[in-house]
KEGUVEX-235736 format. One record per residue (C-alpha): residue in three letters; x, z, y. Coordinates in nm, 4 decimals. Layout:
N
type/u/w/v
ALA/X/Z/Y $
...
END
This chain:
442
type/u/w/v
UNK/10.2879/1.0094/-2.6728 $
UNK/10.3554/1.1601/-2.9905 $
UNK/10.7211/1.1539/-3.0123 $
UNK/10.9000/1.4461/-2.9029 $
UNK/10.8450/1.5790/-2.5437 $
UNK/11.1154/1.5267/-2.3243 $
UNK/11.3130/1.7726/-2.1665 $
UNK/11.1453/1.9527/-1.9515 $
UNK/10.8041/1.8377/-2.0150 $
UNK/10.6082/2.0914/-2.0944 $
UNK/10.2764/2.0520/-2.3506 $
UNK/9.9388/2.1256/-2.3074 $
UNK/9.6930/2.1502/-2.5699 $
UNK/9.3246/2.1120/-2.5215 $
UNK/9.0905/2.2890/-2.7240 $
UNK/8.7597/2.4434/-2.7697 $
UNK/8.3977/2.4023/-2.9999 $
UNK/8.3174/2.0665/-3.0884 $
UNK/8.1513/1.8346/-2.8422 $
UNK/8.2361/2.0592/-2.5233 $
UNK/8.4341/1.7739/-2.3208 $
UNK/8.7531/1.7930/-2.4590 $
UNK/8.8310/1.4539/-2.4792 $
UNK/8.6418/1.3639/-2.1495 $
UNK/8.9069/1.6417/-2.0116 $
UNK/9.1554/1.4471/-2.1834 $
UNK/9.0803/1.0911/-2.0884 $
UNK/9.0405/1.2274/-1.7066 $
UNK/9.4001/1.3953/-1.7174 $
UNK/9.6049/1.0778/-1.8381 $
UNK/9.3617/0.8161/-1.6406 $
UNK/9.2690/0.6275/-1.9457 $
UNK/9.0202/0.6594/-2.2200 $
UNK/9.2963/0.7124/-2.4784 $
UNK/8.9920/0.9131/-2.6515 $
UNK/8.6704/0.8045/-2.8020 $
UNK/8.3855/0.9973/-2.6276 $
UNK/8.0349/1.0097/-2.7242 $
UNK/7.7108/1.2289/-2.7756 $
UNK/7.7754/1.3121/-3.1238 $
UNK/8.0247/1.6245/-3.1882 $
UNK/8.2897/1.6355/-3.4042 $
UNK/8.4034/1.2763/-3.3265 $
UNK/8.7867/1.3930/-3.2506 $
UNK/8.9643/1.4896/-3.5477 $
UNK/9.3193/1.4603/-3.5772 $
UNK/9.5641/1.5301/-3.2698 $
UNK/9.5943/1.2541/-2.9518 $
UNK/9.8640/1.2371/-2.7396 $
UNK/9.9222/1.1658/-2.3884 $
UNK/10.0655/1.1843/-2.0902 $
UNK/9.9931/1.3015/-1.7461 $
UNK/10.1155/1.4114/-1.3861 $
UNK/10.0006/1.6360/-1.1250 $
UNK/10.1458/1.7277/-0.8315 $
UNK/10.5313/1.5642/-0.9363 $
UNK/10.4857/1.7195/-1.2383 $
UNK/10.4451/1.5500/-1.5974 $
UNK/10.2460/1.7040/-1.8363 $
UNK/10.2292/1.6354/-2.2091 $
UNK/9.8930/1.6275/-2.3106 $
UNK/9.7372/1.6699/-2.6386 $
UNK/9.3692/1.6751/-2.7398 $
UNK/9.2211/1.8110/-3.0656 $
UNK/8.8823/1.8628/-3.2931 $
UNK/8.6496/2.0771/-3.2355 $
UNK/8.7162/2.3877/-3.4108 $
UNK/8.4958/2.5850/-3.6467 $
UNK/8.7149/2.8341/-3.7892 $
UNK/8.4496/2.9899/-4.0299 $
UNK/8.3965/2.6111/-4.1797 $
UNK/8.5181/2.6287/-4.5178 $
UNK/8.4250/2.2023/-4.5844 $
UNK/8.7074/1.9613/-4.5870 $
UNK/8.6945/1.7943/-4.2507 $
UNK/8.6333/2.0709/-4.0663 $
UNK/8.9146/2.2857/-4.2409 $
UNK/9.1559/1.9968/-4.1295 $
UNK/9.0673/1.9964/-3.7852 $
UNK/9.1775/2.3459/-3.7800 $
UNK/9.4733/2.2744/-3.9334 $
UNK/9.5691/2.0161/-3.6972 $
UNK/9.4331/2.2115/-3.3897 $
UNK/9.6881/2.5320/-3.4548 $
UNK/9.9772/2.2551/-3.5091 $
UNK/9.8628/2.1929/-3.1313 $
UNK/9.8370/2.5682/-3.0178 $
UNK/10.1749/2.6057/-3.1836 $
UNK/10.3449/2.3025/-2.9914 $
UNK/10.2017/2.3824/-2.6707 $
UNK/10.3163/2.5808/-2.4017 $
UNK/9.9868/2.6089/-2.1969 $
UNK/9.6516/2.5661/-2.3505 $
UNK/9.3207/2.4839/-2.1614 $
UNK/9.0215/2.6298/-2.3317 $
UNK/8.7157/2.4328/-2.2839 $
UNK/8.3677/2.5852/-2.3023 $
UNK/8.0454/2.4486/-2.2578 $
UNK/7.9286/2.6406/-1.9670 $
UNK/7.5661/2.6891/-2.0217 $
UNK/7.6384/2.8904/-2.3320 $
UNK/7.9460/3.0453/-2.3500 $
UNK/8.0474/3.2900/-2.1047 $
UNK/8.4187/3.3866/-1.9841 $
UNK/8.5570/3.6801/-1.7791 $
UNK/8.7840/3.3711/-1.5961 $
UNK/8.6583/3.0563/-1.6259 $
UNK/8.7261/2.7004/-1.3975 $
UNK/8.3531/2.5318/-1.3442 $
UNK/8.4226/2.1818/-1.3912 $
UNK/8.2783/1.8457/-1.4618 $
UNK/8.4859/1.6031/-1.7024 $
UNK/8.2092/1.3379/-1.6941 $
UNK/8.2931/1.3387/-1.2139 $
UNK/8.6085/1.4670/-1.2398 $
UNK/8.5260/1.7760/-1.0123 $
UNK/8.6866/2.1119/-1.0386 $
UNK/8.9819/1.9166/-1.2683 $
UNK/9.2422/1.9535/-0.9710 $
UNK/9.1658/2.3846/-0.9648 $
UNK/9.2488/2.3612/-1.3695 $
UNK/9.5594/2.1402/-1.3305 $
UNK/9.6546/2.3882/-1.0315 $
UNK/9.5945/2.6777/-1.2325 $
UNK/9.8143/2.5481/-1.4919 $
UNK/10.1364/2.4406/-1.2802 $
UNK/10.1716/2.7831/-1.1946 $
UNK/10.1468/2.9532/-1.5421 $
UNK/10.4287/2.6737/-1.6455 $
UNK/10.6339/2.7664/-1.3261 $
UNK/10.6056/3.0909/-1.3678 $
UNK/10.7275/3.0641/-1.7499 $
UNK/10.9683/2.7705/-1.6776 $
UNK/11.1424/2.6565/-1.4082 $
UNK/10.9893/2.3196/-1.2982 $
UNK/11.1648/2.0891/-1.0607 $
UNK/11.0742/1.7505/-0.8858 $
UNK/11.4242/1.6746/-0.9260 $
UNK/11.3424/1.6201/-1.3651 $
UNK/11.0605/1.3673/-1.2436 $
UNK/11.2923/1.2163/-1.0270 $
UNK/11.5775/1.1813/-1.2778 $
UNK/11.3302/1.0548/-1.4911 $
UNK/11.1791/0.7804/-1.2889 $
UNK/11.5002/0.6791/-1.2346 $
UNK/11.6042/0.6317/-1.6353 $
UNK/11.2316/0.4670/-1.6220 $
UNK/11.3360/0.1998/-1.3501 $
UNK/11.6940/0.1627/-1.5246 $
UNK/11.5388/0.1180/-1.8623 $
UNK/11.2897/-0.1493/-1.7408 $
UNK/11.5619/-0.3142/-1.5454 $
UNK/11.7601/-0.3383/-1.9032 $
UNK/11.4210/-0.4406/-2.0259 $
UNK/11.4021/-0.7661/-1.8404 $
UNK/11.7568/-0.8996/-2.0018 $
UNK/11.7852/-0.7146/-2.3360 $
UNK/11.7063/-0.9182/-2.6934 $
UNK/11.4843/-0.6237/-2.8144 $
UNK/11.1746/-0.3530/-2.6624 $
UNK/11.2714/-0.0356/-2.6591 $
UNK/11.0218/0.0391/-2.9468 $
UNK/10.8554/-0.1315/-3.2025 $
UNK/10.4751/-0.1228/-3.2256 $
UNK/10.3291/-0.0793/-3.5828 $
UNK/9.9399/-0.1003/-3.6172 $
UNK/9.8255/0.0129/-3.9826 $
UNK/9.4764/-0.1831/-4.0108 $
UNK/9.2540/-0.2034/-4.3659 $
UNK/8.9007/-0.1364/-4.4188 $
UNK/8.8054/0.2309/-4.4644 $
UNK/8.9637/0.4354/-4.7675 $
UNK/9.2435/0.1869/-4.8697 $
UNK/9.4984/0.4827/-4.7223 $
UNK/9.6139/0.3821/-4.4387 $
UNK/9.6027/0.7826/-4.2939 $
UNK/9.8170/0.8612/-4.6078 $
UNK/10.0536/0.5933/-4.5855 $
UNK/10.1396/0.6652/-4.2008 $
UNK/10.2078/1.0356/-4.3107 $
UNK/10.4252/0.9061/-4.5925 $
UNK/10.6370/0.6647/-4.3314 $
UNK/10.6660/0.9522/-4.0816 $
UNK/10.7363/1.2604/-4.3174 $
UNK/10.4378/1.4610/-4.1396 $
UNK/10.0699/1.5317/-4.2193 $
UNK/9.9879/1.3832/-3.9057 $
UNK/9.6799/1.2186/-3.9836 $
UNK/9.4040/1.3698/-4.2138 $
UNK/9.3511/1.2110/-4.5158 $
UNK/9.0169/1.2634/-4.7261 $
UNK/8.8387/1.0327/-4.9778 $
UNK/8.5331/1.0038/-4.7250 $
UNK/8.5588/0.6588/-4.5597 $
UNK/8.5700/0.6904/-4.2085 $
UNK/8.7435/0.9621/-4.1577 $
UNK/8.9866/0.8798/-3.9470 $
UNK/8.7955/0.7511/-3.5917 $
UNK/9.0633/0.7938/-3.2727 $
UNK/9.3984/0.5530/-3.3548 $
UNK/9.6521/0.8126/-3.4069 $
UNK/9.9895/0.7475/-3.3631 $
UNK/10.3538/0.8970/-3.4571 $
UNK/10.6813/0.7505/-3.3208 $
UNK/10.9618/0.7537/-3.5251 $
UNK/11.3530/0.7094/-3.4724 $
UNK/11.5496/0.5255/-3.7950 $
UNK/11.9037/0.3814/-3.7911 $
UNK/11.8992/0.3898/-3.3810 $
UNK/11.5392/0.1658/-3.3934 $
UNK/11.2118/0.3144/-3.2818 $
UNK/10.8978/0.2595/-3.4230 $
UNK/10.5521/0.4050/-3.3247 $
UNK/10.2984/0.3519/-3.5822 $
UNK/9.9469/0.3830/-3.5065 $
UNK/9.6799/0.4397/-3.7770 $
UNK/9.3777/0.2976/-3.6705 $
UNK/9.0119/0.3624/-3.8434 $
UNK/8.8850/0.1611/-4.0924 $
UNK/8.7353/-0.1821/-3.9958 $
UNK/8.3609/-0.1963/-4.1138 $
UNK/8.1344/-0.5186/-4.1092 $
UNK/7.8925/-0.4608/-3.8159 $
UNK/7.5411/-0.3986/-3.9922 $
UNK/7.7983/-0.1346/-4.1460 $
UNK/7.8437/0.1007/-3.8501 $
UNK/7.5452/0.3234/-3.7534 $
UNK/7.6997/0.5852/-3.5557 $
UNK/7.8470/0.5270/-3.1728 $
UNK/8.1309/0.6743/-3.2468 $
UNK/8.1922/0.4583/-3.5512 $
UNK/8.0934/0.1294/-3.3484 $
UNK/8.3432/0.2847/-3.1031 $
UNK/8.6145/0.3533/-3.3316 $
UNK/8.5849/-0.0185/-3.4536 $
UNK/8.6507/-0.1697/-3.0819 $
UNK/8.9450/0.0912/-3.0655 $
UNK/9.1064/-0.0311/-3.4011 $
UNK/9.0718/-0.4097/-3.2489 $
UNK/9.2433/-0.2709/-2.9077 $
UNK/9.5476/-0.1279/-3.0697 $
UNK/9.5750/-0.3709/-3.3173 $
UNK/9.6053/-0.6200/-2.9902 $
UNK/9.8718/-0.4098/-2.8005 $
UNK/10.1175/-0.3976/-3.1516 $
UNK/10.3835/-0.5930/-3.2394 $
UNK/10.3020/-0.5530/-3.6280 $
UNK/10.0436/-0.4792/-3.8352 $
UNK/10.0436/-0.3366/-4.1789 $
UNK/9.7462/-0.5123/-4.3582 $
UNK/9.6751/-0.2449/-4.6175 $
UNK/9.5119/-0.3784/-4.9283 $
UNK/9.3674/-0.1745/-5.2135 $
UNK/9.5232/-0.2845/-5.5055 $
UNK/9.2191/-0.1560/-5.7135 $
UNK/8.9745/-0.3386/-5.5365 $
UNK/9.1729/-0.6671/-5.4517 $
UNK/9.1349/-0.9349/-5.1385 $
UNK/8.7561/-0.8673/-5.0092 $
UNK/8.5772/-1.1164/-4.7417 $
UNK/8.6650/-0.7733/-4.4879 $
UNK/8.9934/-0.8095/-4.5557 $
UNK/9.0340/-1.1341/-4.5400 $
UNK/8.7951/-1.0989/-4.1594 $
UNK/9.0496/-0.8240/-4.0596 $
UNK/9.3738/-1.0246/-4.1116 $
UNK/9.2311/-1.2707/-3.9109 $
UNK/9.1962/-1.0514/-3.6322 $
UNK/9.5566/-0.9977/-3.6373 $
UNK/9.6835/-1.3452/-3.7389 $
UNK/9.4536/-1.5254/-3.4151 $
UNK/9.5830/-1.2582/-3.2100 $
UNK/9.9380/-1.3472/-3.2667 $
UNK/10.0383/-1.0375/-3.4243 $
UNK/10.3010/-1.0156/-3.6998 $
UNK/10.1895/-0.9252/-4.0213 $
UNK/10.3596/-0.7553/-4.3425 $
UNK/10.0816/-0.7394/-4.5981 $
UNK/10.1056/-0.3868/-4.7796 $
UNK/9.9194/-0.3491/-5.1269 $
UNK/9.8262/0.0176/-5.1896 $
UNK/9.7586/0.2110/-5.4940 $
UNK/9.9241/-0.0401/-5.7322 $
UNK/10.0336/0.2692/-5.9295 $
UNK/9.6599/0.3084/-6.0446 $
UNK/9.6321/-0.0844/-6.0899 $
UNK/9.9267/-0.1629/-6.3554 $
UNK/10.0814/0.1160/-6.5467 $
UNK/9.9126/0.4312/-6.6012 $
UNK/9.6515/0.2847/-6.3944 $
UNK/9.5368/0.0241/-6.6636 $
UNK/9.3184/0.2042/-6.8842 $
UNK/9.1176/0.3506/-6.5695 $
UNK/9.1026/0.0069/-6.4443 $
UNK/8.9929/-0.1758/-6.7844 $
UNK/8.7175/0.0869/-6.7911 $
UNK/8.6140/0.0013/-6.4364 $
UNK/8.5834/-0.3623/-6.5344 $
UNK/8.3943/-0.3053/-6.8470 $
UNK/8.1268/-0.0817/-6.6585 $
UNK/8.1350/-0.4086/-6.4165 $
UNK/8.3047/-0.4186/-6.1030 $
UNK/8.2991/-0.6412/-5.7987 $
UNK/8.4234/-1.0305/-5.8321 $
UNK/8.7262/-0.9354/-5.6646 $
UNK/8.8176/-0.6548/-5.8657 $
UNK/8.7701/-0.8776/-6.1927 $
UNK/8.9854/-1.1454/-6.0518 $
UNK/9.2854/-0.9805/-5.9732 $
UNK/9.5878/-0.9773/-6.2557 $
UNK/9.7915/-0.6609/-6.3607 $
UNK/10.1022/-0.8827/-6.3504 $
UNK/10.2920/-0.8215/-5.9828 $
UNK/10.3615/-1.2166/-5.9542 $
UNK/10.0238/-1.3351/-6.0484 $
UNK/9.8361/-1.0853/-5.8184 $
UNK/10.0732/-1.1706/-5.5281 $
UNK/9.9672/-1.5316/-5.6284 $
UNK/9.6253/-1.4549/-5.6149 $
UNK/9.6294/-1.2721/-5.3343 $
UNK/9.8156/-1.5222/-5.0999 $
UNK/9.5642/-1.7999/-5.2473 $
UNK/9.2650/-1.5291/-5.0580 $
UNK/9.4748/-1.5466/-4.7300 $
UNK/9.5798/-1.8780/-4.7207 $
UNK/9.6499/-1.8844/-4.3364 $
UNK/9.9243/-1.5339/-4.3781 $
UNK/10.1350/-1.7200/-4.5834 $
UNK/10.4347/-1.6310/-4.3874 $
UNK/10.4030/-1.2541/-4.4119 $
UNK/10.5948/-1.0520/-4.6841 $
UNK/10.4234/-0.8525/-4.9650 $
UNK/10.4716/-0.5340/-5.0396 $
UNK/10.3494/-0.3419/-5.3283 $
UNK/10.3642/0.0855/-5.2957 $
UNK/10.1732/0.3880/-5.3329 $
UNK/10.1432/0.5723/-5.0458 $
UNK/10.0464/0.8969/-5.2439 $
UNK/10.3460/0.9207/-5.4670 $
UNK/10.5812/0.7299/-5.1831 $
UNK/10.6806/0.4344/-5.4773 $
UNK/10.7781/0.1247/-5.2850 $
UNK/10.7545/0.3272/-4.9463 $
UNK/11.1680/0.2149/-4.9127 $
UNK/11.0622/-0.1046/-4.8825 $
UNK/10.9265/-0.1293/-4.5685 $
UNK/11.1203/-0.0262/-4.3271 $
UNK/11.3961/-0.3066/-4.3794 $
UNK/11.1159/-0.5441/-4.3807 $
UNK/10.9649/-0.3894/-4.0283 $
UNK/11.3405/-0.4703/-3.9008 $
UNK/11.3205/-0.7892/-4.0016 $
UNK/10.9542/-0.9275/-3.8913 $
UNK/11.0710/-0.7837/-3.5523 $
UNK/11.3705/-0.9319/-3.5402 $
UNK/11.2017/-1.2791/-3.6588 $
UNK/10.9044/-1.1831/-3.4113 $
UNK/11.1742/-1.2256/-3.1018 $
UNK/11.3996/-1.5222/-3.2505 $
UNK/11.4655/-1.7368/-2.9610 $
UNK/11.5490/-2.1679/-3.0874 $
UNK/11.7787/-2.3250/-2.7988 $
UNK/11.6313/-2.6253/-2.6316 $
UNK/11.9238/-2.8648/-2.8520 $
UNK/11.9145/-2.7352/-3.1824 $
UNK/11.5078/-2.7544/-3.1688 $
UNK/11.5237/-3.1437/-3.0409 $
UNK/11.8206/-3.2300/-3.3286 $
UNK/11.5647/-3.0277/-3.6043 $
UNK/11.3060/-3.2842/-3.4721 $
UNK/11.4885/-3.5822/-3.4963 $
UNK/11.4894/-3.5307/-3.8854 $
UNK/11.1070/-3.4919/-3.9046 $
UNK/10.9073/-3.7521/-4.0674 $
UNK/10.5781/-3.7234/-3.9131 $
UNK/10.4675/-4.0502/-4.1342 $
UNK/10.4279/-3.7496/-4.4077 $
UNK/10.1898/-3.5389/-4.1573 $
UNK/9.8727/-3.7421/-4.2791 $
UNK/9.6967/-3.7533/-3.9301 $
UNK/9.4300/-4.0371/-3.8421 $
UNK/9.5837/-4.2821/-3.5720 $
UNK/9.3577/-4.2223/-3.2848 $
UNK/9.5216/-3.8233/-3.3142 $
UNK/9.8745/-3.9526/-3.3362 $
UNK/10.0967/-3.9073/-3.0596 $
UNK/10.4126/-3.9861/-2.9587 $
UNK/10.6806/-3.6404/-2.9488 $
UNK/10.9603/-3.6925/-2.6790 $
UNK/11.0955/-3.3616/-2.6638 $
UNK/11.0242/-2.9830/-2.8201 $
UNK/11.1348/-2.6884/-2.6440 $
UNK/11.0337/-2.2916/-2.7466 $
UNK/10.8546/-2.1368/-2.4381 $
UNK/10.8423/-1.7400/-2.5613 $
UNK/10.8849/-1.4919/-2.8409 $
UNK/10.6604/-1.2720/-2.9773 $
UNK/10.4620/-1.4798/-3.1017 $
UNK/10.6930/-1.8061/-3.1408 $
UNK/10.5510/-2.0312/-2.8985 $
UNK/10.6565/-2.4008/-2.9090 $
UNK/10.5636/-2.6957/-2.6696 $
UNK/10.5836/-3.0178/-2.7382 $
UNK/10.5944/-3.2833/-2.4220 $
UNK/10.4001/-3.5801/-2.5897 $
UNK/10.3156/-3.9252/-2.4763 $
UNK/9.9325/-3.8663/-2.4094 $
UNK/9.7048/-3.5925/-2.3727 $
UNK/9.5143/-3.4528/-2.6452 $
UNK/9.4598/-3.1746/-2.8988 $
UNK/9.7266/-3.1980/-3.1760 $
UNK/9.5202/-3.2462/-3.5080 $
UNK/9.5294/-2.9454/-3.7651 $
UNK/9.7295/-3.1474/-3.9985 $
UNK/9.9881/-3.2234/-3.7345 $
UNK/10.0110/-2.8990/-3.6289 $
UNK/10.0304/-2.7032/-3.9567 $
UNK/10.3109/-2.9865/-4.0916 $
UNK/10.5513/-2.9086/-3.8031 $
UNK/10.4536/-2.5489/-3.8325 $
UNK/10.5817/-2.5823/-4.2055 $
UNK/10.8944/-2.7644/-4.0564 $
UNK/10.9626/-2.4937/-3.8454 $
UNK/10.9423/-2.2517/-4.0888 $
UNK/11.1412/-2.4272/-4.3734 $
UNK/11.4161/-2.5094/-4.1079 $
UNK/11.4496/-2.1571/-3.8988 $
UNK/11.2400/-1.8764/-4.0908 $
UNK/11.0135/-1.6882/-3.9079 $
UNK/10.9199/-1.4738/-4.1582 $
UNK/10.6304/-1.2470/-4.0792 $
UNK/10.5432/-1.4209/-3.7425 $
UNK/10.2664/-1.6561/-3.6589 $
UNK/10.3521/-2.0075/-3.4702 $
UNK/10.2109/-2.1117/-3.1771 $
UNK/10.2071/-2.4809/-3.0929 $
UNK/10.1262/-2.6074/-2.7964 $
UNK/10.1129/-3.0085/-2.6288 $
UNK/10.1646/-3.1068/-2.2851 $
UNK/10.1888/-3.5065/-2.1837 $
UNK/10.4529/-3.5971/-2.0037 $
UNK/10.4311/-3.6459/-1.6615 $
END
């Protein structure tokens, strides 16, 4: 999406006023609703990629804010900014206006909403890019075939071909800055308004051979919190992405410390078996430098959290895994996304929660690691106990584990989080959740 296009692919950019049917345009060109879409303008801000085909051809497609050029605010200046990075990339651009206002010596009536009049536009298109570059079915064959190849390598090989990297928080803990910071880009637009960021944006990124595509998502609200659809929207979006990575960032203010929201949104990605790396941002204005600010923040009276948390990097870590009791397997990191301190740090530790994420137990060594369990120690009432003949790990990504037992019924929590700890103490696992599943034996 928002790696570099592939040889010949060519890019087109989408772009117009605000809240002309851009990202309707968008959505219908790629056949899914990549974009959030709504009544209110301006809801598209940074850059979305995707792609498309017509006709055997693909088509890189990238959708942008609506620009104001003679806005001089903040937000509106960015859009711009991001837009021309667009117009700059692209080597068609569709210009969409709304057309019961604007008029155009050559313009394509269409609707984005039905889909009508899309096919003339797309047609329209193909033979500008022809006409500038030569395009052959043969790339899209070539290309289907590296598809098929990689997916058949896909269905025996130890790793994906890409790593997927959700960066989740509430709003304005900098998650939009810290993406930029991992990818070396101003990809995202970063402002001190919460919210800003609404569409997931992501960036993929090529280190030491691996590939990782991180997607910065919006901020997380409570619900009586979001007024606006496109907020509400934005919300569900965060939650879907969140779902389809294989990672997610939990970005923590360090100023503020572990709130109930945060606590709410690493359970989102905990329950949904997603690995975790817990990142906590802005610790250069919480110790250091930072202290005076900070003692003057609690002396004016700050929130409980705020007051709780220790200057001391053990102590706060302490504190902080004490608030998210049920992530104790996922690494801490403390960095500042704005002056890139720390930033080293977690790429090594992205390598390793995926590798960890995938680790496969054989069938033996899991049944000789059980033999050496004292369940006696698991503190589970007797009507709940049950007899474990065998263990064997069903799938990766999450860890999933079955047990074959002598009866049927729901392992008790105790039970379950003992062995989990087992697990854990015996083959790592670091960053990953553990699923643990029961089956009586037949």
């Amino acid at each position: 999406m928002s790696a570099p296009p592939s040889a010949g692919v060519p890019t087109l950019a989408i772009v117009g006023r605000p809240n002309v049917g851009k990202s309707t345009l968008f959505n219908r060109i790629i056949g899914s609703r990549r974009a959030i879409v709504g009544d209110e303008p301006g809801i598209t801000r940074d850059r979305l990629y995707g792609e498309g085909e017509w006709r055997g051809h693909r088509l890189r497609i990238v959708d942008t804010g609506g620009i104001l050029p003679e806005e001089k605010d903040f937000i509106p200046a960015e859009v711009f900014r991001q837009a021309k990075v667009a117009l700059e990339e692209a080597d068609a651009v569709i210009m969409v206006v709304d057309g019961r206002t604007d008029g155009i010596r050559k313009i394509f009536p269409i609707s984005t909403e039905h889909g009508r009049g899309v096919d003339d536009v797309l047609d329209a298109i193909l033979e500008v890019l022809l006409a500038k570059k030569e395009l052959t079915t043969e790339a899209t064959e070539s290309t289907e075939e590296q598809k098929s190849e990689t997916r058949r390598g896909d269905e025996t090989a130890a790793e994906p071909s890409e790593t997927k990297v959700a960066i989740i928080g509430h709003p304005n803990v900098g998650k939009s800055t810290l993406l930029n910071r991992l990818t070396g880009a101003d990809r995202a637009i970063v402002s001190p308004v919460p919210g800003t960021t609404r569409d997931a944006v992501d960036e993929m990124l090529e280190r030491d051979g691996r590939r990782f595509r991180f997607i910065d998502t919006a901020g997380i609200r409570r619900k009586g919190k979001t007024h606006l659809m496109a907020e509400k929207l934005s919300v569900v979006m965060a939650r879907k992405h969140l779902e389809a990575a294989d990672i997610a960032l939990l970005v923590i203010d360090a100023t503020e410390g572990v709130s109930q929201l945060d606590a709410a949104i690493a359970g989102y990605a905990h329950e949904s078996g997603r690995s975790v790396i817990i990142i906590v941002n802005k610790w250069d204005l919480w110790c250091g430098a930072g202290a005076r600010a900070r003692e003057k923040r609690v002396r004016t009276g700050a929130s409980a959290p705020h007051r709780q948390m220790p200057a001391d990097r053990a102590a706060y870590e302490q504190r902080l895994r004490y608030a998210l009791k049920f992530l104790s397997y996922a690494p801490v990191l403390f960095v500042s996304a704005s002056t890139g301190k720390g930033i080293e740090k977690i790429f090594p530790t992205l390598e390793r929660v995926a590798a960890e994420r995938r680790k496969r137990i054989g069938t033996g060594e899991m049944n000789r690691f059980l033999k050496h369990v004292d369940f006696d120690r698991a503190s589970v009432p007797a009507r709940q106990q049950v007899k474990i003949y065998y263990m064997t790990q069903a799938a990766v990504a999450p860890p999933t584990f079955v047990l074959f037992t002598d009866r049927k019924v729901k392992l008790h929590f105790s039970y379950q989080r003992f062995l989990e700890n087992q697990i854990r103490r015996a083959f790592g696992f670091v960053g990953t959740p553990i699923w643990i599943k029961n089956r009586a034996r037949d």
